[in-house]
C-alpha positions in Angstrom: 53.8 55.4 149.5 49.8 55.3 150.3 47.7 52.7 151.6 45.8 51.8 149.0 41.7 51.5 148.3 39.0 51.0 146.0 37.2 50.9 143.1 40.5 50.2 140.9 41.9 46.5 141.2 44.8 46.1 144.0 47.2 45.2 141.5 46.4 48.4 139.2 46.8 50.5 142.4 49.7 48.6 143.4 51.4 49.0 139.3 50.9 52.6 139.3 52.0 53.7 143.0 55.1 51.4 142.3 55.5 53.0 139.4 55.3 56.5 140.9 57.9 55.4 142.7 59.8 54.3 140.0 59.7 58.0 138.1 60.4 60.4 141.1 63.1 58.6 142.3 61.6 57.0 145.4 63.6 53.4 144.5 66.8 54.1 142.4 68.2 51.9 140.0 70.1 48.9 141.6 68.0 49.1 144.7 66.2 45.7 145.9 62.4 45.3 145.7 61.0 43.0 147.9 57.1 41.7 148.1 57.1 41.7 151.6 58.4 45.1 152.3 55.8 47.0 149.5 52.7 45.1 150.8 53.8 46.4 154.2 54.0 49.8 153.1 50.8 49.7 150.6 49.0 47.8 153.9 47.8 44.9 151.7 48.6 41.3 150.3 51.1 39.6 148.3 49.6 38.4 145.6 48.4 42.0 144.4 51.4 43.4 144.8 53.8 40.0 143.4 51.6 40.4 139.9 52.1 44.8 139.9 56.2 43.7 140.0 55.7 40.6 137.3 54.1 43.1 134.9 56.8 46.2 135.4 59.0 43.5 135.1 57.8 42.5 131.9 58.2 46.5 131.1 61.6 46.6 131.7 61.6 48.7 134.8 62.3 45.6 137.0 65.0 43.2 136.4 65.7 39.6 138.2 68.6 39.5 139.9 69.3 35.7 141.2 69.1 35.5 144.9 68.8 39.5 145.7 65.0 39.3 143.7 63.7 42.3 141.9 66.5 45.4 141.1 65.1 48.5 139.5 67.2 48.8 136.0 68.5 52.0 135.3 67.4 53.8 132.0 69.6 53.0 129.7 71.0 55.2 127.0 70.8 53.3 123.9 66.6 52.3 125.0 65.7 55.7 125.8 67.2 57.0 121.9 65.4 54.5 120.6 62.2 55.7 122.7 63.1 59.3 120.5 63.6 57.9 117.2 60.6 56.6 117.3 59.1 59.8 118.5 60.5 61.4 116.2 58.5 59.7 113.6 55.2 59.2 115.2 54.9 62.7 117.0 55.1 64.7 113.5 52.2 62.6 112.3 49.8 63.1 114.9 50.4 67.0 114.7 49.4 66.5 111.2 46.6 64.0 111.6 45.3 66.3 114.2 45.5 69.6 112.6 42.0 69.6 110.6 40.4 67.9 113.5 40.7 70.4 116.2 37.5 72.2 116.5 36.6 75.4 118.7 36.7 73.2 122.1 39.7 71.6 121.2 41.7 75.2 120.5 40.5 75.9 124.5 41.4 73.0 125.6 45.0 73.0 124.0 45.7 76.5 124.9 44.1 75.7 128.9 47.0 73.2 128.8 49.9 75.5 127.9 48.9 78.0 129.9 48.3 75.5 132.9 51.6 74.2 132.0 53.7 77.4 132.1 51.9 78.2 135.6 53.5 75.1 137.1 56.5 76.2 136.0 56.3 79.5 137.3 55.1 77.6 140.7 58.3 75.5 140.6 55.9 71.7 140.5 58.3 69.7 138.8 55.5 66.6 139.4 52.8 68.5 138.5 54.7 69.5 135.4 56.0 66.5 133.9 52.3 65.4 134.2 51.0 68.2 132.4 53.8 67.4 129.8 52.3 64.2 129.4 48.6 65.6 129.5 49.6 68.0 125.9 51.1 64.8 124.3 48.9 62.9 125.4 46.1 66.0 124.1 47.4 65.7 120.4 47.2 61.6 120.1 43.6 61.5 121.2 43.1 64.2 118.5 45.0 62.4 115.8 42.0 59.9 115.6 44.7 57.2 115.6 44.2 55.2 118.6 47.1 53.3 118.0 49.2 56.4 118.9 47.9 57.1 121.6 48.1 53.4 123.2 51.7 52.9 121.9 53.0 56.4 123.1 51.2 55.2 126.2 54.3 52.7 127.7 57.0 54.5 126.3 55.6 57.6 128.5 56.2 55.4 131.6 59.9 55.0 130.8 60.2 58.5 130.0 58.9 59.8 133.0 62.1 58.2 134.7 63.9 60.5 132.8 62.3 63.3 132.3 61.6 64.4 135.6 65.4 65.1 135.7 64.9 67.5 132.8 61.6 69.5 134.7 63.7 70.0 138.1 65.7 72.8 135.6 63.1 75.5 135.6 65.0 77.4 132.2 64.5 74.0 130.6 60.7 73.6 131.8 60.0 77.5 130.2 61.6 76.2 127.2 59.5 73.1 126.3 56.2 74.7 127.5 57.5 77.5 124.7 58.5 75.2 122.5 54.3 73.7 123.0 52.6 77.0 122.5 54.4 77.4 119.1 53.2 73.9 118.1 49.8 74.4 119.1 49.7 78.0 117.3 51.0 76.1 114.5 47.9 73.8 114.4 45.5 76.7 114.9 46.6 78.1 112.1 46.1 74.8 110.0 49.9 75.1 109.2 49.8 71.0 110.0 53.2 70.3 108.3 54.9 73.4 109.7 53.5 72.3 112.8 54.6 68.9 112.4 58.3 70.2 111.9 58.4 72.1 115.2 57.0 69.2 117.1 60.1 66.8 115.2 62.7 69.9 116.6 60.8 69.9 119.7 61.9 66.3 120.5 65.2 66.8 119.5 65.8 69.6 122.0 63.9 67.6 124.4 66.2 64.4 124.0 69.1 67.1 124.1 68.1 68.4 127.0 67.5 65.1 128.7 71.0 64.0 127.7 72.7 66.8 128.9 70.7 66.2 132.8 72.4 62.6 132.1 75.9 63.8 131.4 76.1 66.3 134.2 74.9 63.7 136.8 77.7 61.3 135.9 
């Protein structure tokens, strides 16, 4: 973990570093946080870092635990298919809200991010990879026009990137989804947005599959 510096506000830095932390593993579930010891590590106050754990807290990555204080929580099954189903639904409709939108810049721009994405597989970045994950979801909201997708989408993302970094350390896997990207985005090209929309719904099935079956093998 960094020291931390301007122009964002401590407490963002603080919220997003923790949560870095979070996602790759750096604190596991069960283990204690403690104010004191992440304002020694981050090299400044309290009070930045006390409201960074109120609010992930408040997101469920955090849970009170009496005396011990702050506990990461674990991701747990039953939350993270729910995170899915809803996927499931909203996903489908951006393809399809997005499909007459894209315009010659966009086409670049979505096939930049496959290809960028299937290089950090090749490079072996899980990180890197799970952001660039996020950045072609993330590509397709913005497009939808819908900003309420894309702001939604945006805190279940956090919890899945617990999760899905587990999934991108399997490089077969990571070759599958970016595959599984480039035929949705060829979809859209083509102005095929319901076809489209159908390989991004099977898409997130494989990927909570694939997720599931990280999940089984570790326990």
């Amino acid at each position: 973990m960094e020291s931390l510096e301007s122009p964002k506000s401590l407490v963002d830095q603080a919220y997003e570093v923790i949560l870095d932390a979070l996602c790759d593993g750096t604190f596991k579930p069960g283990e204690r946080l403690t104010q004191e010891d992440i304002a020694a590590r981050l090299n400044v106050s309290r009070q930045p870092v006390t409201h960074a754990l109120a609010v992930l807290k408040a997101q469920g990555f955090l849970a009170q635990a009496g005396r011990r204080g702050l506990t990461v929580t674990s991701v747990e099954p039953q939350f993270f298919e729910s995170i899915y189903q809803f996927r499931s639904a909203v996903e489908p409709l951006a393809v399809q809200l997005a499909t007459p939108r894209l315009t010659k810049q966009a086409i670049l721009r979505g096939r930049s991010l496959v290809e960028h994405g299937r290089n950090l597989v090749v490079a072996g970045d899980s990180r890197a990879t799970l952001q660039a994950d996020m950045d072609f979801h993330s590509f397709i909201y913005s497009l939808s026009g819908n900003p309420l997708i894309a702001e939604t989408m945006g805190l279940h993302w956090r919890h899945l990137r617990r999760a899905m970094g587990e999934v991108l350390r399997y490089p077969g896997m990571s070759i599958s989804v970016w595959q599984e990207h480039g035929r949705i985005l060829e979809g859209m090209i083509r102005g095929d947005g319901d076809g489209a929309a159908e390989l991004m719904r099977r898409h997130l099935i494989e990927a909570y599959n694939r997720v599931g079956k990280i999940q089984d093998a570790a326990t």
